[in-house]
Every structure is written in structure tokens, then in C-alpha cells.
C-alpha positions in Angstrom: 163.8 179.9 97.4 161.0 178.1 96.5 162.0 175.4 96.9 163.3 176.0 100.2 159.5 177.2 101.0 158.2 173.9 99.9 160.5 172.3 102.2 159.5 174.3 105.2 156.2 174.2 104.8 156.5 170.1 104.9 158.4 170.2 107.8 155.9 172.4 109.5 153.1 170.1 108.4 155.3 167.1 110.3 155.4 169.3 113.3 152.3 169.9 113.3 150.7 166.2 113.3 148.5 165.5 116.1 148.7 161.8 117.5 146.1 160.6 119.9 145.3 157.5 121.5 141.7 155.5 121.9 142.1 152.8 124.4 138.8 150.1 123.6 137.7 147.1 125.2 139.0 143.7 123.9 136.3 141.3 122.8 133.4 142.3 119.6 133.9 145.6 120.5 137.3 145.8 118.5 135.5 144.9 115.5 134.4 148.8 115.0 137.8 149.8 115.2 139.2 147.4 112.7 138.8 150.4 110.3 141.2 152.6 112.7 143.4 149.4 113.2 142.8 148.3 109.0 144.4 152.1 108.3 141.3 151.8 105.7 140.0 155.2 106.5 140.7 158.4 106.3 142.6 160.3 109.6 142.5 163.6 108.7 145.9 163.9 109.3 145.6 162.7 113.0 147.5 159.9 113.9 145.2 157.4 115.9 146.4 154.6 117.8 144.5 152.2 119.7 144.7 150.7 122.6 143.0 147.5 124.6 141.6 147.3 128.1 140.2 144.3 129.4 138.7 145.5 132.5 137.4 149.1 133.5 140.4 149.8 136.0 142.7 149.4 133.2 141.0 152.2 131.1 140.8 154.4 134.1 145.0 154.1 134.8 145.2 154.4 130.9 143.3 158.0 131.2 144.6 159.1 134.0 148.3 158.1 133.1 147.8 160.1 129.9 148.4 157.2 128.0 145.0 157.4 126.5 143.1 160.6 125.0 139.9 158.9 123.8 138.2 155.8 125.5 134.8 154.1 124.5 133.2 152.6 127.6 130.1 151.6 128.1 128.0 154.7 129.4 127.4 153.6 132.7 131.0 153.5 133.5 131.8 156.7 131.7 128.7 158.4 133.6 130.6 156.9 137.3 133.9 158.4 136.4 132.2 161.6 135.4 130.2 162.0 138.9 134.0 160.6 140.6 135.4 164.2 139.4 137.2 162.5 136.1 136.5 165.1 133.2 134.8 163.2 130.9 132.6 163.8 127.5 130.4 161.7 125.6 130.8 162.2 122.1 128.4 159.6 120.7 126.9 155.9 120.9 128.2 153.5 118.9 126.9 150.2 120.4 123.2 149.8 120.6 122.9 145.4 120.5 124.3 143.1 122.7 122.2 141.5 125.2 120.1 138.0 125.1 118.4 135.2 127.1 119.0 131.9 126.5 116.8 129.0 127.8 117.8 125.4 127.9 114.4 124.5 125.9 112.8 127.0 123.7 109.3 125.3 124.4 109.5 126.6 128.2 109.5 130.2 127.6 106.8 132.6 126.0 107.4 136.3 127.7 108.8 137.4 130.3 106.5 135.6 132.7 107.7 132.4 131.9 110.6 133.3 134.5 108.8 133.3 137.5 109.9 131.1 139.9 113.3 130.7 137.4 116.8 131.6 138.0 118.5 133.3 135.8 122.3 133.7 135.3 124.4 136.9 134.4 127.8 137.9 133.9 130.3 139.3 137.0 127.8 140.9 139.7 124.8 142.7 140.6 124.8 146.1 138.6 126.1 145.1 135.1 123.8 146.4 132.3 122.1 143.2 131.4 120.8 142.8 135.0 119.6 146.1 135.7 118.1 146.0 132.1 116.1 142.2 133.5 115.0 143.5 136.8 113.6 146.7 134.8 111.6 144.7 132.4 110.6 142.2 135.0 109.0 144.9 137.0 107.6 146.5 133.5 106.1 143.2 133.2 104.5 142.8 137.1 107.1 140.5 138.6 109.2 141.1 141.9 113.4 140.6 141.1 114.9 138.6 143.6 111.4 137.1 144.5 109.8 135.8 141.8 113.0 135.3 139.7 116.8 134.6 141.4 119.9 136.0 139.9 122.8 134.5 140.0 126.5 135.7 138.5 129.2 134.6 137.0 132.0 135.0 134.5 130.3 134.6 131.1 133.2 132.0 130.3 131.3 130.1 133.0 127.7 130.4 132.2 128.3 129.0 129.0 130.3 126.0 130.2 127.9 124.9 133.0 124.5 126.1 130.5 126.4 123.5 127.6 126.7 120.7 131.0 122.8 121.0 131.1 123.3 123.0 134.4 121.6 126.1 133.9 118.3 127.0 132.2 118.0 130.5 131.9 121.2 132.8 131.1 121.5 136.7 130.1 124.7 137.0 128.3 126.0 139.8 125.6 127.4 138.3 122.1 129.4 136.3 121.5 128.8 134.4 124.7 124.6 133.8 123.8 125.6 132.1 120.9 128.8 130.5 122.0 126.4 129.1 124.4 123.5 127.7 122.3 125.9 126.2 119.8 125.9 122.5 119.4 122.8 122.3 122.2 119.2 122.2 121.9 118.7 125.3 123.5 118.1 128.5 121.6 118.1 132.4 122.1 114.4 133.4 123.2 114.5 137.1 124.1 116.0 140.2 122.6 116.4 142.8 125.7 116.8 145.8 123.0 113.6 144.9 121.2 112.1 144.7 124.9 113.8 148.4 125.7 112.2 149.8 122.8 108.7 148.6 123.6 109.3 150.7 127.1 111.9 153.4 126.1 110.5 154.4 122.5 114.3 154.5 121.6 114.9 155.3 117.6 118.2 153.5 117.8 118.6 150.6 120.6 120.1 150.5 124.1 122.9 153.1 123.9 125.3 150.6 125.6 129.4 152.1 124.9 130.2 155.2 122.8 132.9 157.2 122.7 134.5 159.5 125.1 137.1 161.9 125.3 139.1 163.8 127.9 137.7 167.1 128.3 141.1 168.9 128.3 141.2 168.0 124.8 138.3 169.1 123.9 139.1 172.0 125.3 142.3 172.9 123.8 141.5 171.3 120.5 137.4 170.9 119.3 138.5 170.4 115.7 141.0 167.6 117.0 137.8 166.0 118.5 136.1 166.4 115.4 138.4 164.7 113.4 139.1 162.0 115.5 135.2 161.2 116.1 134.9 161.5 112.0 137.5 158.7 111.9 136.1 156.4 114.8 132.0 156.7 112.9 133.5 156.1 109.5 135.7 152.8 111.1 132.3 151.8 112.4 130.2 152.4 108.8 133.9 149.9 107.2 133.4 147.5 109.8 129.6 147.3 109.0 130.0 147.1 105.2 133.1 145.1 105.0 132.8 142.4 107.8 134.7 140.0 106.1 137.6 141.8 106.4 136.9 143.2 109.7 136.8 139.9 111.2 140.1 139.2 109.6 141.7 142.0 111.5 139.9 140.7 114.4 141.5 137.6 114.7 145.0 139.2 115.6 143.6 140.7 118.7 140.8 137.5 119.8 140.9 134.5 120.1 137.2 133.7 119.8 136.7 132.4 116.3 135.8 133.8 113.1 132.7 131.7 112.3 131.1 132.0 115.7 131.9 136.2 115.9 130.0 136.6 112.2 127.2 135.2 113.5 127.2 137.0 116.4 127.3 140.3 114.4 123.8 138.9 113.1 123.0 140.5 116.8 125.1 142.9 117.9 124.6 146.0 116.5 127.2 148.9 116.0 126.1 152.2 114.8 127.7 155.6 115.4 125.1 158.3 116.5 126.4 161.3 117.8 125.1 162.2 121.0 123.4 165.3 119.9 121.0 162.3 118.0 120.6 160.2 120.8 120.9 162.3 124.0 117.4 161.9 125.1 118.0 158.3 124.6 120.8 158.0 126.8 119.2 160.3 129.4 116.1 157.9 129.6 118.8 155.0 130.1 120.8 156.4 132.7 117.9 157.5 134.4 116.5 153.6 134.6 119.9 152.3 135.7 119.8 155.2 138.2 116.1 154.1 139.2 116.8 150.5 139.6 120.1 150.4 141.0 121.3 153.7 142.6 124.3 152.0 144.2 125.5 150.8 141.2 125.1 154.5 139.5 125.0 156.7 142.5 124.3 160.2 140.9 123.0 161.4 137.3 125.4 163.6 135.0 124.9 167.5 134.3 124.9 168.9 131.0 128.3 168.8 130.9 129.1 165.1 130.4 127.6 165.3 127.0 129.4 166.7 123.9 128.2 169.9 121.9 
């Protein structure tokens, strides 16, 4: 009989295993999942796969296909497809360092006034986070977006060929492509946008860029399923952190960027999870400058209910 009990009771526990997928954007950001994708740390019993997006369409389809439970985006996108009626919940921030300018010459720029009259180059289109986060600080810093400094857009992949063919001078890129660009040229990294946000938004940890979000039907049904599964996803971020070596390792089966130029990209990217109940005044403040400076790109604010308690 006891036996038989034992044997029940393990059958139950297999029943009873939750399984739950995080889809996450290719490129550095898999590097704070390596420790999900290592199966170094410690699940709780939930069985966490994770899946890749390479564009935000593809995360939307994986959500609302229910092939994904969990999805870190960055919070601008997660904020849109809140206010577009998708049941969304930010848990925490994870990724707080990403964004640089690159000049040509390093002699030619000081501050930020050293742009006027400059064009600059960003990634995709009007609206991404680096050039809302530019036009913010240029108007911070007395000059007129658009007027005084031209923006220009296009793939990143681009901007750093035509910066390394000496054909642009000023660039805003996230890691890795700021130092794939520099690389080999006699140009240099000359601005840090997150030390510049903290000078205006007295932010403890950074620009709260991507965190992690779940399906609020989920956290509905299940809280201590959330729980467990945002345990898992911080303490993949703390192994990435303390064991990049290894991380980078794991990396290399998903990019094909290379390993020397990602670890010295790390040196500026910087991934920390912060639950939001830490950094919700942070991200408030943020989503209320995106809002500010380009309502079309986030037409309306979230309630209360978009954040986690």
C-alpha cells in the first residue's frame, strides 16, 4: 500500500506540472535567458520554454495564438498592445542599457549641442525608443528636432555599413550595433543616452527599456504560476550577469553576431531584473515622455492595470 501511495502521489506530481512558454526577442536580449535556455537554474517545477521573435508582429501572433504565455517586449510595445484591448501585465524591467551615439571623429562632439545643424541616423523609423529618447534630450538641451538636427532611418545593419564607408557622422544605435560600428574605424562612442536620462528622469536604475510580461488570464488563474516563472526569468538574468562566459557560449547557438564583439558589448548593455513594484515610477515617467514627444507613436497612457501587483 505504501508503496502504491508513493506511486500515486508521483504520478499526480507529473500531472500536475505546469509548462509555459516565454517568447523573447533574438539578438543580446537572449543573453538573459541563457540561464532558462542553460537549464542552470532552478524552475520550480514549471517547465519553461522559450521562444524567439524577430519582429513585434511575430510576438503578437505568438500571444494571441496561445503559443506563448509570457513575452518580454520592450515597454512601449507592451503599453500599445495593452491600450489595443490585448490583456497584458508588466511584471518587471529587466533591460535598463542599450542606446549610444557614435560620431565619425570623437574631436567634433562635446554635448549635445555639438549636433546642431548634424544629421543623425537611427534604426527602422520615426517612433523607436532611441529617437524619441534624442529629440527628448535635444529639446532638454534648447535645440529644435527636425530643425536644428535631421533624422534619418534605417536598418541598423545599414547604418553601420555606410558609418564604416565614411558616409555617416552621427548614428544612435542600441548594442551591439554602436560597437559593431566603431570597430576597426577611428570613430568612437561619445554619448551614453541612459546617463543623459538620468540627469533628466532621476531614474535609480536606467531607462526601463524591455521587461517581462505576462498574459493576464494567467495571472489570473494562476498568481503563484507567475511567481515562479518571474523567480526563474530574475535569477537567469543574475547567471547571465555572473557567468557571461558561459552565457555567451549558449548565445552563439541562437546568433550569429560574434562572441568577442557581444562581450564587449555587455560592457554597455545593462540587464537587471527589477520588479515593477521597484521601478513603477520609473516606467511611468518614461511612458509619459514617449507619450509627450510622440503621441502617435504611443497614442494613450496605461491604467493601473497594466502593472503587476
Amino acid at each position: 500500500m505504501k508503496k502504491l501511495a508513493i506511486t500515486t502521489l508521483f504520478i499526480l506530481s507529473v500531472l500536475f506540472v505546469f509548462s509555459v512558454t516565454i517568447t523573447n526577442p533574438m539578438g543580446p536580449a537572449v543573453i538573459p535567458v541563457t540561464g532558462l535556455l542553460g537549464n542552470v537554474v532552478d524552475t520550480q517545477g514549471v517547465e519553461i520554454e522559450v521562444s524567439f521573435w524577430k519582429d513585434e508582429s511575430e510576438a503578437v501572433a505568438l500571444l494571441v495564438s496561445n503559443q506563448a504565455d509570457f513575452a518580454v517586449l520592450p515597454i512601449t510595445v507592451g503599453a500599445n498592445l495593452y491600450a489595443q484591448g490585448m490583456d497584458l501585465t508588466l511584471v518587471g524591467v529587466h533591460e535598463w542599457k542599450a542606446f549610444y551615439l557614435i560620431v565619425d571623429d570623437v574631436s567634433k562632439f562635446t554635448d549635445l549641442s555639438s549636433l546642431k545643424g548634424k544629421e543623425v541616423y537611427s534604426p527602422h523609423g520615426r517612433g523607436q525608443t532611441v529617437d524619441v529618447l534624442l529629440r527628448y534630450l535635444l529639446v532638454v538641451n534648447g535645440l529644435a528636432p527636425d530643425k536644428d538636427v535631421k533624422f534619418y532611418y534605417l536598418p541598423p545593419q545599414e547604418i553601420v555599413s555606410l558609418y564604416k564607408a565614411g558616409k555617416i557622422e552621427y548614428a544612435a544605435l542600441p548594442e551591439p550595433f554602436s560597437t559593431l560600428a566603431v570597430q576597426g574605424t577611428q570613430g568612437g562612442i561619445v554619448l551614453d543616452f541612459q546617463e543623459e536620462w538620468n540627469k533628466v528622469a532621476n531614474s535609480n536604475y536606467g531607462l526601463p527599456i524591455a521587461g517581462l510580461f505576462v498574459k493576464k488570464e494567467i495571472l489570473d488563474k494562476n498568481p503563484k504560476l507567475v511567481e515562479k516563472v518571474e523567480r526563474a526569468f530574475s535569477e537567469s538574468v543574475t547567471w547571465a550577469n555572473t557567468n557571461l562566459d558561459e552565457a555567451l557560449k549558449i548565445t552563439n547557438k541562437y546568433l550569429t553576431i560574434p562572441i568577442p564583439v557581444l562581450k564587449e558589448a555587455m560592457k554597455r548593455l545593462k540587464f537587471e531584473y527589477i520588479n515593477i513594484s521597484q521601478c513603477k515610477d520609473e516606467v511611468m515617467f518614461f511612458l509619459n515622455t514617449m507619450h509627450d514627444f510622440y503621441p502617435e507613436g504611443l497614442p494613450s497612457l496605461p491604467d493601473g492595470g497594466f502593472y503587476y501587483k
